[in-house]
N, C-alpha and C positions, 0 to 999 in steps of 0.2 A: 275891549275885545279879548274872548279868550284865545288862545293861539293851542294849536295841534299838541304841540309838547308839554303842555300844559295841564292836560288832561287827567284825568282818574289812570292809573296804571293797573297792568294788569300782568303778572310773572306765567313764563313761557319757559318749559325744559325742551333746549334740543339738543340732539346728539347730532353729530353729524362726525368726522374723519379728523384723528390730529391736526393731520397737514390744513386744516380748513379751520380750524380753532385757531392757530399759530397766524396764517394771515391775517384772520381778523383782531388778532392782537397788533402782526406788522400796521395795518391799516390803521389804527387808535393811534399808535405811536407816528404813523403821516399826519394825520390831522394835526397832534400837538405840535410835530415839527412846521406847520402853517399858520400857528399861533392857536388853535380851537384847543379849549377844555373841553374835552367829552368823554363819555362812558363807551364800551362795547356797546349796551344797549340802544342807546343813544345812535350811535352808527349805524346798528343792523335798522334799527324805527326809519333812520334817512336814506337806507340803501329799499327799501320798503315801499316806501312814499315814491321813491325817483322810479319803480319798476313803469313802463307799460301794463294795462289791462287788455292786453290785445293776447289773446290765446294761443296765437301762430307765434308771436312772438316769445310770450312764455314757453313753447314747446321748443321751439328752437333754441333758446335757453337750456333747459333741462335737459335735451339732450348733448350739445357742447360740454355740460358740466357732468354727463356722465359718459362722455368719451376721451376725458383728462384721462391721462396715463400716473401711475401710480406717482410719478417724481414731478411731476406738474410743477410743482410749490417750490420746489427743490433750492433754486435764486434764491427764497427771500430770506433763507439763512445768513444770503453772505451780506444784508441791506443792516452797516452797523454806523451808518450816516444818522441815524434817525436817533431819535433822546429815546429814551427809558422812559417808563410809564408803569405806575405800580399795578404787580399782577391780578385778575378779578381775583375774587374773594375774600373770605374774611385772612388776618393775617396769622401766621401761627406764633402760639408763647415761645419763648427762648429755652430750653431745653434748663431743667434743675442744675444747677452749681454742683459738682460732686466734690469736696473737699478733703474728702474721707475725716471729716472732723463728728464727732459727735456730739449731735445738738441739745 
């Protein structure tokens, strides 16, 4: 049996607001503190799957999340209970050696 996760993938750009980038990093960094190895993607696919398909409810939804006030988020700065988990993307080179020596 193949399973949901399993699937062909398919790459998604969204933009959405720092503060909402930054929880979904806090929320990776939950999960590995409950022992799960997972990606962002991985999360957002599960947060996805768990919605309702009920449209009163998706509205209801959507409008809660566009009557957050700018510092909403603001808590999860101070959440440094949780382990470290390497940042998405690729990583960057270490910046050249300058020795002032001539190679």
């Amino acid at each position: 049996m193949e399973l949901l996760h399993q699937q062909q993938r398919r790459t998604t750009s969204v933009q959405w607001p720092e503060d909402v980038d930054r929880r979904l990093n806090l929320l990776v960094r939950a999960a590995t503190a409950a022992g799960e190895r997972t990606s962002r993607a991985e999360l957002l696919a599960a947060l996805v799957t768990a919605a309702d398909i009920e449209p009163e409810q998706l509205a209801a939804l959507l409008h809660r999340y566009r009557r957050l006030p700018e510092d909403a988020l603001a808590s999860d700065a101070a959440r440094k209970d949780l382990p470290h988990v390497r940042a998405p993307g690729p990583r960057r080179a270490a910046p050249a050696s300058t020795t002032g020596r001539a190679g």
